[in-house]
C-alpha positions as MATLAB code, in Angstrom:
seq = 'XXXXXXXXXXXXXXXXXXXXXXXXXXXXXXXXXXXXXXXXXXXXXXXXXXXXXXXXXXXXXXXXXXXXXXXXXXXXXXXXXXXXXXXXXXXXXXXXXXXXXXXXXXXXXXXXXXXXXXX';
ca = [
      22.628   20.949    4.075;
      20.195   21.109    7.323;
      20.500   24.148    9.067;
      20.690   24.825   12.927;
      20.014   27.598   15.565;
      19.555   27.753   18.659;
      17.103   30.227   21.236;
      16.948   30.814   24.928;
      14.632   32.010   27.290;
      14.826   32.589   31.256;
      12.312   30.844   33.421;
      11.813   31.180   37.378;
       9.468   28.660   38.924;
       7.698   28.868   41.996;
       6.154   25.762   42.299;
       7.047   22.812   40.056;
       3.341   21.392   40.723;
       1.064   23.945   39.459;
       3.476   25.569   36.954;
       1.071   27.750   34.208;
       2.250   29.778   31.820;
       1.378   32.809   33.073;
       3.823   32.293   35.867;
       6.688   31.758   33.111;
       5.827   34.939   31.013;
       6.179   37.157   34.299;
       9.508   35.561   35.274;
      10.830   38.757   35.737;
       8.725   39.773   38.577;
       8.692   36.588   40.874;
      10.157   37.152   43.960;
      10.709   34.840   46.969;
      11.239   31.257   46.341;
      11.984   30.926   42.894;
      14.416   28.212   40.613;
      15.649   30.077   37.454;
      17.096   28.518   34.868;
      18.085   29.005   31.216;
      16.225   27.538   28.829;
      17.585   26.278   25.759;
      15.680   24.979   22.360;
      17.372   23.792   19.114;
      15.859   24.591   16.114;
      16.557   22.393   12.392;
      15.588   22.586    9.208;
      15.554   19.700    7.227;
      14.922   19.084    3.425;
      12.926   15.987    2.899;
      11.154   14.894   -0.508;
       7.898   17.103    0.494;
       9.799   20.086    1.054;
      11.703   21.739    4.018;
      10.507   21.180    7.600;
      10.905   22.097   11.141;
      12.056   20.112   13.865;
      12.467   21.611   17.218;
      14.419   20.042   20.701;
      13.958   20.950   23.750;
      17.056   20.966   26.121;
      15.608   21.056   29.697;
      12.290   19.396   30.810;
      10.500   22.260   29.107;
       7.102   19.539   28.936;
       7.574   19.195   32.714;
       7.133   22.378   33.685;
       4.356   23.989   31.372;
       2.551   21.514   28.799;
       0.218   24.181   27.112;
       3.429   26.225   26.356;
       5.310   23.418   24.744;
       1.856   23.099   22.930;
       1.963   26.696   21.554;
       5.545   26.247   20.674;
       4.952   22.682   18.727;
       1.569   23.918   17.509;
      -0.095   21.261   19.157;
      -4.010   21.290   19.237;
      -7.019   19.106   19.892;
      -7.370   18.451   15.965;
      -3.836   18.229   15.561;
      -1.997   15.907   18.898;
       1.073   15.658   16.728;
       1.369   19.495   16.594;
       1.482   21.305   13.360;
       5.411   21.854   12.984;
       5.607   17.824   12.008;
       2.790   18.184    9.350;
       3.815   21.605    7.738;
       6.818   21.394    4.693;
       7.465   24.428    3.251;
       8.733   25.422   -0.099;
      12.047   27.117    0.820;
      14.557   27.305    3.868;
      14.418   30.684    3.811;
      10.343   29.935    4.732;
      10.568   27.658    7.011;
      13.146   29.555    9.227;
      11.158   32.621    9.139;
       8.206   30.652   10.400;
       9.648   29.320   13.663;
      11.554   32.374   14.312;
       8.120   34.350   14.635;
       6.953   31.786   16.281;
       9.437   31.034   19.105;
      10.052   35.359   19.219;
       5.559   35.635   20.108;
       6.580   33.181   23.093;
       9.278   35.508   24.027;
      12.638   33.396   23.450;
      15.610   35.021   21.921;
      18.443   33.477   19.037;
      21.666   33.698   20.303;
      23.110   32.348   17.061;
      22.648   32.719   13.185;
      21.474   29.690   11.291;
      24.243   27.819   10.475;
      24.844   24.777    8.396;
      25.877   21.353    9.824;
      26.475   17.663    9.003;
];
């Protein structure tokens, strides 16, 4: 059975044309004009032939406002434009959710579930 959880993070934006992630990491000190909003991902892991794999979706127009962090979260690089969640399979569940827990808690979002089973 796949297995789902979801994580959250709080964003404030200043200014939706020049959003970097440095503004988004200190979200807690912009003052002034600022749109916050809740951030949501969902996180799966999948068993396929290869072995178990990550697949991640974003719930607000997380590419919109900041590209290179959607890039660290997807592991996207110049050698890799796919990013290197869709390439890697691990050999357990248990691995793979591990992985993109560290990941997604480095880039500071939170679970605010367990990993739970679904059809």
């Amino acid at each position: 059975m796949p297995k789902r959880r979801t994580f959250e993070k709080k964003l404030a934006i200043q200014n939706f044309k020049s959003v970097k992630t440095e503004q988004l990491l200190k979200s807690d000190t912009l003052s002034g004009k600022a749109i916050k909003e809740l951030v949501e991902i969902v996180v799966e892991v999948l068993f396929t032939p290869r072995g178990y794999r990550v697949d991640t979706q974003l719930l607000s127009p997380m590419i919109v406002w900041d590209f290179e962090h959607t890039c660290k979260l997807k592991g996207i690089t110049e050698t890799n434009p796919e990013g290197d969640l869709t390439d890697k399979n691990f050999p357990t569940e248990l691995a793979a959710m591990h992985f993109v827990t560290r990941r997604l808690s480095t880039l500071g979002w939170k679970p605010i579930n367990v990993w739970e089973e679904y059809d």
